[in-house]
C-alpha positions as CSV (number, residue, x, y, z in Angstrom):
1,X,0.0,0.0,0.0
2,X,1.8,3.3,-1.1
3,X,0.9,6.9,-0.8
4,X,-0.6,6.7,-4.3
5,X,-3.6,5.0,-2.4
6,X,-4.3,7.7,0.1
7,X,-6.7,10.7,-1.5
8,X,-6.6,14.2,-0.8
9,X,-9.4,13.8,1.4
10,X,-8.0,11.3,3.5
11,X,-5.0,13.1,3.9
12,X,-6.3,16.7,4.7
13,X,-8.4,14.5,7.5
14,X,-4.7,13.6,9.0
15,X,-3.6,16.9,9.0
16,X,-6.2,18.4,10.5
17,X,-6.3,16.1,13.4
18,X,-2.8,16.6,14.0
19,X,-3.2,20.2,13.9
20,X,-6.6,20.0,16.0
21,X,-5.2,17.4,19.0
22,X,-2.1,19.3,19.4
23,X,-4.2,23.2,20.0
24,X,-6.4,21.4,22.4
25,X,-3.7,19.9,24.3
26,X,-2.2,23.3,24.4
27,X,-5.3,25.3,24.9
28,X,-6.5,22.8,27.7
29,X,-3.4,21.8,30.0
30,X,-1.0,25.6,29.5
31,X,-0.8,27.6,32.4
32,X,1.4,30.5,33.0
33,X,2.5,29.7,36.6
34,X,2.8,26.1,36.9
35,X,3.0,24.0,39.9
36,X,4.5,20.6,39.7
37,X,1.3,19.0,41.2
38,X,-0.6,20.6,37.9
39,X,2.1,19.7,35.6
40,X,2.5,16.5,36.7
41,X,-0.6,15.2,38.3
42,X,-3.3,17.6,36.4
43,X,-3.6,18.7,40.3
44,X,-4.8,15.6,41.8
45,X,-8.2,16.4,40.4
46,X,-9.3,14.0,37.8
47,X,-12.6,11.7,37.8
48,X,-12.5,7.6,37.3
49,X,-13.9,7.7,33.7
50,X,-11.5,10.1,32.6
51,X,-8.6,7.8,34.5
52,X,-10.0,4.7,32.4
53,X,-9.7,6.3,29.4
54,X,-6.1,7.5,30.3
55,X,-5.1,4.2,30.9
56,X,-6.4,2.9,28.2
57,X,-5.0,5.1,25.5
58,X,-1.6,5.1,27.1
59,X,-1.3,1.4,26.9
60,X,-3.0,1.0,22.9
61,X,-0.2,2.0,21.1
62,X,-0.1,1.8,16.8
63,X,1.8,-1.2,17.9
64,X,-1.3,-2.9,19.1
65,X,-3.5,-1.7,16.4
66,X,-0.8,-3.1,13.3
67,X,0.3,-6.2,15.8
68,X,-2.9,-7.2,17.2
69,X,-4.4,-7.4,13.4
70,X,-0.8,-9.2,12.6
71,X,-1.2,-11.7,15.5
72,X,-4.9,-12.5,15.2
73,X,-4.4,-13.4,10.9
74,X,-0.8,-15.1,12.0
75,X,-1.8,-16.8,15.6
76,X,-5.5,-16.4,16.2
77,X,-7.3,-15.2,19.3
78,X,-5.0,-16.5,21.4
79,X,-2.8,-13.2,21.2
80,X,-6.3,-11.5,22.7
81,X,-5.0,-13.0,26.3
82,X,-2.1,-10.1,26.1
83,X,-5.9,-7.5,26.3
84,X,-8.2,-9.8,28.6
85,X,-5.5,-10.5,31.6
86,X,-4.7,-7.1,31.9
87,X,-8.1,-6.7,33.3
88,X,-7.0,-9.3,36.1
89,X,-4.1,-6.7,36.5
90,X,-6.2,-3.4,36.8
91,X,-8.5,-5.6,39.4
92,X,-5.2,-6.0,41.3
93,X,-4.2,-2.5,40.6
94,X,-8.1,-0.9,41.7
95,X,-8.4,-3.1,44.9
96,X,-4.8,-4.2,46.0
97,X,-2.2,-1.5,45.1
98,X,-4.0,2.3,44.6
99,X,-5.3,2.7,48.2
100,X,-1.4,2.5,49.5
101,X,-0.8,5.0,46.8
102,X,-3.2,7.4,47.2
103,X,-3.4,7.6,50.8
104,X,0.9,8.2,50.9
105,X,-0.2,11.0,48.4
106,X,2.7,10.0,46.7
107,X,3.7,11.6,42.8
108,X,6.1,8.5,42.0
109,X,6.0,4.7,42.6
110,X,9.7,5.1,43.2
111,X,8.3,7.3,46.3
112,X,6.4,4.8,47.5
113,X,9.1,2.0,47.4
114,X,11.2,4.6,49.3
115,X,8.8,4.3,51.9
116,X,8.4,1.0,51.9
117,X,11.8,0.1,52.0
118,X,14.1,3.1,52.5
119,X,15.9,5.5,50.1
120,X,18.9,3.3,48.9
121,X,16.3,1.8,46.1
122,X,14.5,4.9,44.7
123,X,16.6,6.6,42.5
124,X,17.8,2.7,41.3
125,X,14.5,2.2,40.2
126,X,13.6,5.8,38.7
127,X,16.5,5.2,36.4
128,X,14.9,1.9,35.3
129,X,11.6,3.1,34.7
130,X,13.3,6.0,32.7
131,X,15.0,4.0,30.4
132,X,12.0,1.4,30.4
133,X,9.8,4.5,28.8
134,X,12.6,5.4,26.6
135,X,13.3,2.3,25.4
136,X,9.8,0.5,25.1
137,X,7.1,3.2,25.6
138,X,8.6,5.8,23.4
139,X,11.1,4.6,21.3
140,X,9.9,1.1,19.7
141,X,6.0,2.9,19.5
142,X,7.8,5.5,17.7
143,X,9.4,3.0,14.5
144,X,6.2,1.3,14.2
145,X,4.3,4.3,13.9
146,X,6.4,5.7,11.5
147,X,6.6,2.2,9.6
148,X,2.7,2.6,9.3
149,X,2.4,6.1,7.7
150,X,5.7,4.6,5.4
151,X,3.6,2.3,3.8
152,X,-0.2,4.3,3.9
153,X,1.4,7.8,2.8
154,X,5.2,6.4,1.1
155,X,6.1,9.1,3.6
156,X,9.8,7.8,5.0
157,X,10.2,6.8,8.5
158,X,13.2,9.0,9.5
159,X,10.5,12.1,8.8
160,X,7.7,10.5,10.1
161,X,9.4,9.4,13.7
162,X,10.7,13.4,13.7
163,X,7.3,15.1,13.1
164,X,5.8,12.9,15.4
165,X,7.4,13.5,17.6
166,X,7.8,17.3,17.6
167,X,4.1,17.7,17.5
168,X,3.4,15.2,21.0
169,X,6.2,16.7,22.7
170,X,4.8,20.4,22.1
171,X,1.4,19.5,23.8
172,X,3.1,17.5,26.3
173,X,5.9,19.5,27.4
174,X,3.6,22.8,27.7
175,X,0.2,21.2,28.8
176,X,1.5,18.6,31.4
177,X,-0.4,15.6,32.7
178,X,-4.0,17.8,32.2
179,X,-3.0,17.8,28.3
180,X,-1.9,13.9,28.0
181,X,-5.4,12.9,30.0
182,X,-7.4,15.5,27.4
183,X,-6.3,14.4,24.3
184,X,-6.3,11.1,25.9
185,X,-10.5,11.0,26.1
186,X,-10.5,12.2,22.1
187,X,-8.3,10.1,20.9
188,X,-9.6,7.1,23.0
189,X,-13.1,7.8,21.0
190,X,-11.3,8.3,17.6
191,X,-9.2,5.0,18.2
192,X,-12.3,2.7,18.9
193,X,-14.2,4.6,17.0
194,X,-12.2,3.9,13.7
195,X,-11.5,0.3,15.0
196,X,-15.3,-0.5,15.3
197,X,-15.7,0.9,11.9
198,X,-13.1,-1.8,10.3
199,X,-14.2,-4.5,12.3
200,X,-17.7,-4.0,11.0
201,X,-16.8,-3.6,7.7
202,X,-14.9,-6.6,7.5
203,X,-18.4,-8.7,9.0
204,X,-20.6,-6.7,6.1
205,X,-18.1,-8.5,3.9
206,X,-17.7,-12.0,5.3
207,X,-20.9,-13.1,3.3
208,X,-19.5,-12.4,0.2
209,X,-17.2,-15.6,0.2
210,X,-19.8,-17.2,1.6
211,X,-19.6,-16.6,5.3
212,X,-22.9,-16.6,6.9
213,X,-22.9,-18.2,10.2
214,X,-20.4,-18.7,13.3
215,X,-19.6,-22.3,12.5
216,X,-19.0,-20.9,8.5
217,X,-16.3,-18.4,10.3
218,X,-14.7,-21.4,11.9
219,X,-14.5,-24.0,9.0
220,X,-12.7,-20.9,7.0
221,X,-10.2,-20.1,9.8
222,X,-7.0,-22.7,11.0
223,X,-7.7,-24.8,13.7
224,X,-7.8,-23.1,16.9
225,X,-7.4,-19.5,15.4
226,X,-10.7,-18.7,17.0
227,X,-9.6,-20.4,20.5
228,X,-8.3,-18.1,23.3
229,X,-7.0,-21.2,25.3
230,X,-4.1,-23.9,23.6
231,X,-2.6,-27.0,25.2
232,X,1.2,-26.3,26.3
233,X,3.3,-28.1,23.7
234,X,3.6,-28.6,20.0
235,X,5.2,-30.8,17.6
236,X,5.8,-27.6,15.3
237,X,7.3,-25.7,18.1
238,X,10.9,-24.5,18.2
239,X,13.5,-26.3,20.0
240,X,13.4,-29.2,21.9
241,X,11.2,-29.0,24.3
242,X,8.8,-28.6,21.9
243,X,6.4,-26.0,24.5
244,X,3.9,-23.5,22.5
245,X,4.6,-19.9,22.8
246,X,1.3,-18.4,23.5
247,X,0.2,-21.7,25.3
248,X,-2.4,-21.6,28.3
249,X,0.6,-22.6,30.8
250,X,3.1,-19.7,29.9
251,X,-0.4,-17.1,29.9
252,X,-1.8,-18.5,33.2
253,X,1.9,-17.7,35.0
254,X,4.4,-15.7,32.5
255,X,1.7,-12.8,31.7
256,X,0.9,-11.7,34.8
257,X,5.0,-10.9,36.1
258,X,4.7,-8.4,32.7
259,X,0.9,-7.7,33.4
260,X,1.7,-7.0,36.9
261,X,5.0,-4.6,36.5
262,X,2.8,-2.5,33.2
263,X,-0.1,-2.1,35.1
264,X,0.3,-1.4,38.3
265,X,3.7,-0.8,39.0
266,X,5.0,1.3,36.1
267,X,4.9,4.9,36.0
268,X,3.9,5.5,32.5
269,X,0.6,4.0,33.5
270,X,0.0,4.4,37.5
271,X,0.8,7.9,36.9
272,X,-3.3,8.6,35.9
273,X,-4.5,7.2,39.2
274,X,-1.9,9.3,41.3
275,X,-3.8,12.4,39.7
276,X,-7.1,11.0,41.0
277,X,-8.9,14.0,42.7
278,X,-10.2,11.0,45.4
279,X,-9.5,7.5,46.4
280,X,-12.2,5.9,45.0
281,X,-11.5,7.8,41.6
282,X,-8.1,6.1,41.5
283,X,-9.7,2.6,42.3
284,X,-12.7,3.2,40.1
285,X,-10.5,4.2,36.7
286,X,-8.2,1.1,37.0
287,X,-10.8,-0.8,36.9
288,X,-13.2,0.9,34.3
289,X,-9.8,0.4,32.4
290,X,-10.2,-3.3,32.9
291,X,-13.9,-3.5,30.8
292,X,-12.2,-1.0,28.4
293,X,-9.5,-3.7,27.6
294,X,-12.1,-6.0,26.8
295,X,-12.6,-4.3,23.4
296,X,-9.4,-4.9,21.9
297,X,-9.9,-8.5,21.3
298,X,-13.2,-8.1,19.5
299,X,-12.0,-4.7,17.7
300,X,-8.3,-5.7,16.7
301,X,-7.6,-9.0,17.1
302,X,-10.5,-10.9,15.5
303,X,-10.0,-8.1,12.4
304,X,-6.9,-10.3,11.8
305,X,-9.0,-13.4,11.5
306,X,-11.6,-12.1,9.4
307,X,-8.8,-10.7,7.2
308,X,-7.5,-14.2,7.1
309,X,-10.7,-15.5,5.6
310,X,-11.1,-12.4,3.4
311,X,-7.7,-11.6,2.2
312,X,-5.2,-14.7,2.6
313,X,-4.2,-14.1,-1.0
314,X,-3.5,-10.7,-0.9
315,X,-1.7,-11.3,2.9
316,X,-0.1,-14.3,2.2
317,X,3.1,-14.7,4.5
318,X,3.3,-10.9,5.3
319,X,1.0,-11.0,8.6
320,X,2.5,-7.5,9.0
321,X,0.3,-5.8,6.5
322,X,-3.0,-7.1,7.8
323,X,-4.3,-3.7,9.0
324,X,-2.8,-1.8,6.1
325,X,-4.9,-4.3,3.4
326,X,-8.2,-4.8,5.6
327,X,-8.3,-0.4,5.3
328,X,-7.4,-0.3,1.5
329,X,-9.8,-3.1,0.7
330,X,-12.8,-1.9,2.8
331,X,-12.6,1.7,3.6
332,X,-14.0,4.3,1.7
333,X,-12.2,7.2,1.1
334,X,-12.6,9.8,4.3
335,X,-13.0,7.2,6.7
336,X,-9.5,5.6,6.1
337,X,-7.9,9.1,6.7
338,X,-10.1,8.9,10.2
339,X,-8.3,5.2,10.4
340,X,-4.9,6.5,9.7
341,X,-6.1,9.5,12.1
342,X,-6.9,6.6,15.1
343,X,-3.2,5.3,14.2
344,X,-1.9,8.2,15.2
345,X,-4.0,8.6,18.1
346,X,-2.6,5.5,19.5
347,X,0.8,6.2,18.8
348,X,0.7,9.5,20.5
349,X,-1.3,8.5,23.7
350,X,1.8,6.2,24.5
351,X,4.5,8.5,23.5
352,X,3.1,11.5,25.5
353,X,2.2,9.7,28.9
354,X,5.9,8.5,28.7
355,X,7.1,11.7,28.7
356,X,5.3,13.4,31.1
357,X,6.6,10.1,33.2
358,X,9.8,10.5,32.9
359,X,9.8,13.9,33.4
360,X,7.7,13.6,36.9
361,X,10.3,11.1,37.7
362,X,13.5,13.0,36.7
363,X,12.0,16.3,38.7
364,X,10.4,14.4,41.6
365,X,13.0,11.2,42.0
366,X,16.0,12.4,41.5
367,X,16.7,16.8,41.5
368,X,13.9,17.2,44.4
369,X,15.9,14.4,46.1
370,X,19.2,15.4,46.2
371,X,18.1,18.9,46.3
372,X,14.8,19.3,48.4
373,X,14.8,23.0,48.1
374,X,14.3,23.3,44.5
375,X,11.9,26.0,43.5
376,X,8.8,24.9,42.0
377,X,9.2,26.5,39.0
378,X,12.6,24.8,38.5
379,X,11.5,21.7,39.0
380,X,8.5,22.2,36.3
381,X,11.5,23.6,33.6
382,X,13.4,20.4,34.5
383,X,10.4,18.2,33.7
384,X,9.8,20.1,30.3
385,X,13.5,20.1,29.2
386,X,14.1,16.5,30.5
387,X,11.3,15.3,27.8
388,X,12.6,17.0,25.3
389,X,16.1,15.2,25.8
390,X,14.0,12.1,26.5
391,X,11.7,12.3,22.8
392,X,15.4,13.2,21.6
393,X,16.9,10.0,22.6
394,X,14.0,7.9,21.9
395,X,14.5,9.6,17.7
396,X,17.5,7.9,17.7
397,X,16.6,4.4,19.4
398,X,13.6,4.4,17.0
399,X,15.7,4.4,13.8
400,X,17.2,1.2,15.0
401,X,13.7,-1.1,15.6
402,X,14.6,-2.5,12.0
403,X,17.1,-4.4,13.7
404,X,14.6,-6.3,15.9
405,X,12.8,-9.6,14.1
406,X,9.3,-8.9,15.8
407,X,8.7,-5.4,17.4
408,X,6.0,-7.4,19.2
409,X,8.2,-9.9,20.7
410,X,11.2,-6.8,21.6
411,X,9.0,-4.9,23.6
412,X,8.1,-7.9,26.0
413,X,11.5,-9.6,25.9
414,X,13.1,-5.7,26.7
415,X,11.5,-5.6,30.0
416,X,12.3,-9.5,30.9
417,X,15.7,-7.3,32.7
418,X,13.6,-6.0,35.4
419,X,9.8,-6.0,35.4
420,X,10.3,-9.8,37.3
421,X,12.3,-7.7,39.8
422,X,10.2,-4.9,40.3
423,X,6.7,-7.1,40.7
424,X,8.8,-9.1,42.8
425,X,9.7,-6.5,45.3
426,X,6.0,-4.6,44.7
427,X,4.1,-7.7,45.0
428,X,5.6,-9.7,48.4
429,X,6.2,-6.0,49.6
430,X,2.3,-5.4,49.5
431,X,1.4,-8.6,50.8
432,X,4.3,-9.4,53.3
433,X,5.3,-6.7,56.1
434,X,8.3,-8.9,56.7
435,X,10.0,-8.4,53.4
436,X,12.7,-5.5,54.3
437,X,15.1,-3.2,52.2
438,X,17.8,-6.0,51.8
439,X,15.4,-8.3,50.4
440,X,13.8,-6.1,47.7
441,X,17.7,-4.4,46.5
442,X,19.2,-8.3,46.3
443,X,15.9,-9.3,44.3
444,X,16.5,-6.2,41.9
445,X,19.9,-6.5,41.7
446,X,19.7,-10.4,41.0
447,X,17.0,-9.5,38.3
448,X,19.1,-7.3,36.2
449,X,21.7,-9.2,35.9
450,X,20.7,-12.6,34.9
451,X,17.5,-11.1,32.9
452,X,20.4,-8.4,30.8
453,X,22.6,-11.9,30.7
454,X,19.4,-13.6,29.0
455,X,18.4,-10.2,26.7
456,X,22.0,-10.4,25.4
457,X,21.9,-14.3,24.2
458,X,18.1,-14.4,22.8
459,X,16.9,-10.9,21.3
460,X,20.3,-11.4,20.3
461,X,22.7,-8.6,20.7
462,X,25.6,-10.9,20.0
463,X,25.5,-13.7,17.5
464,X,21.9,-14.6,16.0
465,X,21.0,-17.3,17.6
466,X,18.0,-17.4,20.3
467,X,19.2,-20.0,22.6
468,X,16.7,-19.8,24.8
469,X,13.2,-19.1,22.1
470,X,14.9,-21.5,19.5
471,X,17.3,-24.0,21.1
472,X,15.9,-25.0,24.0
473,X,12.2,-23.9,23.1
474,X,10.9,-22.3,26.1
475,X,9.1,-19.3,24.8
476,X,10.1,-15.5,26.6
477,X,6.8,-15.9,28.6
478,X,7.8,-18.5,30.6
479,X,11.4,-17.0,31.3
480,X,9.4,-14.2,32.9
481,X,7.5,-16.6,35.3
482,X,10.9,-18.5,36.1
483,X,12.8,-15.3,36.6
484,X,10.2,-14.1,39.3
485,X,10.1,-17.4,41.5
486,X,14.3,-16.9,41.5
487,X,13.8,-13.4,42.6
488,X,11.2,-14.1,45.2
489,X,13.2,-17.0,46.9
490,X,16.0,-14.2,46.2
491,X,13.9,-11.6,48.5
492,X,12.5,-13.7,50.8
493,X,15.6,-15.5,51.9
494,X,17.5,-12.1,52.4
495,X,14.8,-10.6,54.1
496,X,14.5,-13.3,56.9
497,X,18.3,-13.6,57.1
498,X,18.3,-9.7,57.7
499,X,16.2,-7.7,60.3
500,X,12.8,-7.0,59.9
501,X,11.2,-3.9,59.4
502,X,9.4,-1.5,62.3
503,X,6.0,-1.6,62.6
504,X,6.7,2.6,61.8
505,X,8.6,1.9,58.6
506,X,5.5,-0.3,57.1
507,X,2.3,1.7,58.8
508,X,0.0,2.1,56.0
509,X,2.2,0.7,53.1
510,X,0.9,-2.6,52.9
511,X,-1.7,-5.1,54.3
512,X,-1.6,-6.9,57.3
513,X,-3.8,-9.8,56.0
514,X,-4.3,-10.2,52.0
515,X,-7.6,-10.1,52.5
516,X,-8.1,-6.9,54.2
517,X,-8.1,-5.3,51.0
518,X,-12.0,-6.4,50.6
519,X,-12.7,-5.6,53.7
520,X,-14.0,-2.3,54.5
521,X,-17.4,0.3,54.2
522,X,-19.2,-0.4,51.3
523,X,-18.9,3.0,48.9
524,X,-22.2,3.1,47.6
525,X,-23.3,-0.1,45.2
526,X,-22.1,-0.6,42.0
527,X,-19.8,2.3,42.2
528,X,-18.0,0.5,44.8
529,X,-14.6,-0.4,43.5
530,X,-14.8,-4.2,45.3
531,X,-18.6,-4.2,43.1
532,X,-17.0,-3.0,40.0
533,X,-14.0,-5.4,40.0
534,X,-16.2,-8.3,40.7
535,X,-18.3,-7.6,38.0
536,X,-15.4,-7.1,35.7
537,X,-13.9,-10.5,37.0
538,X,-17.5,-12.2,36.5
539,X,-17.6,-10.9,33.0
540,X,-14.2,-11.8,32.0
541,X,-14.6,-15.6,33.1
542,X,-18.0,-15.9,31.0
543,X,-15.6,-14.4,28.2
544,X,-13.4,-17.4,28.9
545,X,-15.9,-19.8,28.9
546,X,-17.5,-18.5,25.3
547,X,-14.2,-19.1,23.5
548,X,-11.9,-21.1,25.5
């Protein structure tokens, strides 16, 4: 698909949204005299739908969009479990983890493990979740985006990464936290919005090769495409053991050390509930977050599917360009400059929470640290100019994604270094007032080298063999699940060998019994967060049942 397929129309739609998101975030988040609790946290004072939507946008990246419809024509539904388990994850996030941070009225997670465990660990971890949004958030977002508009507008990456860039980092370095969650509720309409429109599309066409009921859709996909759960090993499978990469064993245990480290420990995310104007705000949006991640599967993975059934001979082997031939072959022009205008809605909503993260983190974490008297207004230029070097960076990371085999499989093999580390230390530390600051920095530590040891010898930086993926066949999932029971018997053993923390040093950071955290006055009825996340948890397990 090359920019000779893209009409005036469609284009003039792009531009306009470009030039539209970017004066709202402007118009809606500038202020002349800036705190860093309005830059940063929109001044503590936003609702739980707006939250929701936050989350949501800042996770769907044009990653998702391309790689869900990629992953649903190549794998099936199965890839939909990377959507429907991070709703277990907000649960966990709503219920377990957001009353510690709201009551500490904390502005980092780093903050709050300083607390917890003392200061030797924060600035450790603020670097990590700096280079984590640099890295994965921004910079890997930022290739495939601009590999998208290569092939809809023949536009070349290098251009399309800069401009990009220039025009999220405007909003986002003048607007602050209130412009990211802004633009965040129009693009989240725009996104699902042009999704819906493609998925129904490609169900007005099924009939016309002769679809016309459920059990046609399923004789015309590959065996188990349409199946969310698959048995643990394969004959087909790389290496010897012969396990399945996507299999129910390495979802059930390996997603939830990544699910568990995105959602509710990382900055780029948790950063919309620490803005929540109450508690039950921040509860309330993780979870309303959780039925929002519900959509993806239906709206972006099963596209890949129906594209398999519709298109296989235009597809073929290059999974890749499922999205970009479903929108040529059933759009009408207008509406596929609104698609390519929902592309870059996604793209944007990562790249610009990111920012603002790492800014919060570079001001709050580490300058207001070492220098606790800080002006205000230095610490806001601080934030501002350390995006700017941040979006910088990321440019020039961004140009080198081409080197990766699957962006999909980069950006959850990249965080295999520490996000079994930091759920480690966030989950026991939660859950167990015995774990102490020499358990959770020998956990870390332990983390970052063996999972850097295992990033080196299977993305691979040296050589080009996987050992891990293709020798010995156990798929990056599972490496996450086995790296977080090391770190755990890690943190657990040093913590009992070393003393235990005061009753003072854990007061309010963590429950005494797990499940005090249902426990409490009922906040109304369904607006209750423990009402909201059972219905959410109710709903997903129907969803399970329908199409394991």
């Amino acid at each position: 698909m090359g920019s000779g397929s893209i009409s005036t129309i469609d284009t003039i739609v792009v531009i306009v949204y470009l030039l539209g998101i970017m004066t709202v975030g402007i118009l809606a988040g500038y202020r002349k005299h800036t705190s860093p609790d309005q830059f940063f946290l929109a001044g503590r004072s936003l609702r739980w739908p707006i939250i929701g939507t936050g989350l949501f946008c800042a996770n769907i990246s044009t990653i998702h969009l391309v790689g869900l419809a990629s992953s649903g024509y190549k794998d099936g539904l199965v890839i939909g479990n990377f959507e429907w388990m991070a709703s277990f994850c907000l649960i966990l996030l709503g219920i377990v983890f957001a009353p510690f941070y709201f009551r500490n009225r904390i502005s980092t997670l780093p903050e709050y493990v300083q607390k917890r465990y003392g200061t030797g660990i924060r600035t450790f971890l603020a670097g990590i979740f700096v280079m984590s949004a640099l890295l994965v958030h921004i910079g890997i977002s930022l290739y495939a985006g601009a590999k998208v508009l290569e092939a809809f507008f023949g536009i070349p990456y290098v251009a399309s990464i800069i401009a990009i860039s220039l025009i999220t980092a405007i909003y986002t370095i003048i607007g602050g936290l209130r412009a990211v969650m802004i633009t965040d509720a129009i693009q989240a309409v725009l996104l699902l919005l042009g999704a819906a429109i493609l998925t129904f599309a490609g169900i007005q066409a099924l009939p016309s090769v002769g679809i016309e009921t459920w059990a046609d859709f399923q004789a015309a996909a590959r065996p188990d495409q349409l199946s969310m759960v698959q048995p643990i090993r394969d004959a087909a499978a790389p290496g010897r053991l012969g396990l399945r990469e996507f299999s129910w064993y390495s979802i059930l245990f390996g997603y939830p050390i990544l699910g568990i480290w995105y959602w509710c420990t990382d900055q780029t995310i948790v950063q919309k509930v620490l803005a929540a104007k109450t508690e039950r705000d921040g509860r309330n949006g993780a979870i309303f977050a959780g039925f929002l991640k519900i959509l993806p599967v239906f709206l972006m993975v099963l596209p890949g599917v129906i594209a398999y059934v519709l298109f296989q001979d235009k597809i073929g082997d290059d999974n890749d360009a499922t999205l970009m031939v479903m929108m040529q072959e059933l759009l009408p022009v207008g509406i596929r400059g609104l698609m390519a205008a929902g592309l870059l809605a996604a793209l944007m909503s990562t790249i610009e929470a990111a920012l603002n993260s790492t800014a919060t983190l570079t001001a709050e974490d580490i300058v207001k640290r070492w220098r606790p008297d800080t002006p205000d207004a230095t610490l806001v230029s601080i934030g501002r100019v350390t995006a700017g070097v941040v979006v910088v960076l990321a440019m020039l990371w961004s140009t080198q994604g081409a080197k990766f085999g699957s962006i999909f499989e980069a950006i959850n093999k990249i965080p295999m270094a520490f996000a079994p580390g930091i759920t480690t230390i966030f989950l026991w530390g939660v859950f167990w007032p015995r774990g102490n600051k020499q358990g959770a920095m020998a956990a870390l530590l332990f983390n970052v080298v063996i999972g850097s040891i295992y990033l080196i010898i299977d993305i691979p930086l040296i050589g080009t063999q996987q050992v891990i993926a293709q020798q010995l066949g156990i798929p990056f999932m599972q490496v996450g699940w086995y790296l977080f029971l090391m770190s755990s018997a890690i943190y657990v053993a040093v913590s009992l060998m070393t003393p235990a923390p005061s009753p003072q040093q854990i007061d309010n950071l963590c429950w005494t019994r797990p499940l005090d955290a249902l426990r409490g006055k009922m906040e109304g009825t369904v607006t209750d967060p423990r009402v909201m996340a059972a219905i959410l948890f109710v709903l997903m397990a129907v969803l399970y049942a329908i199409l394991r």
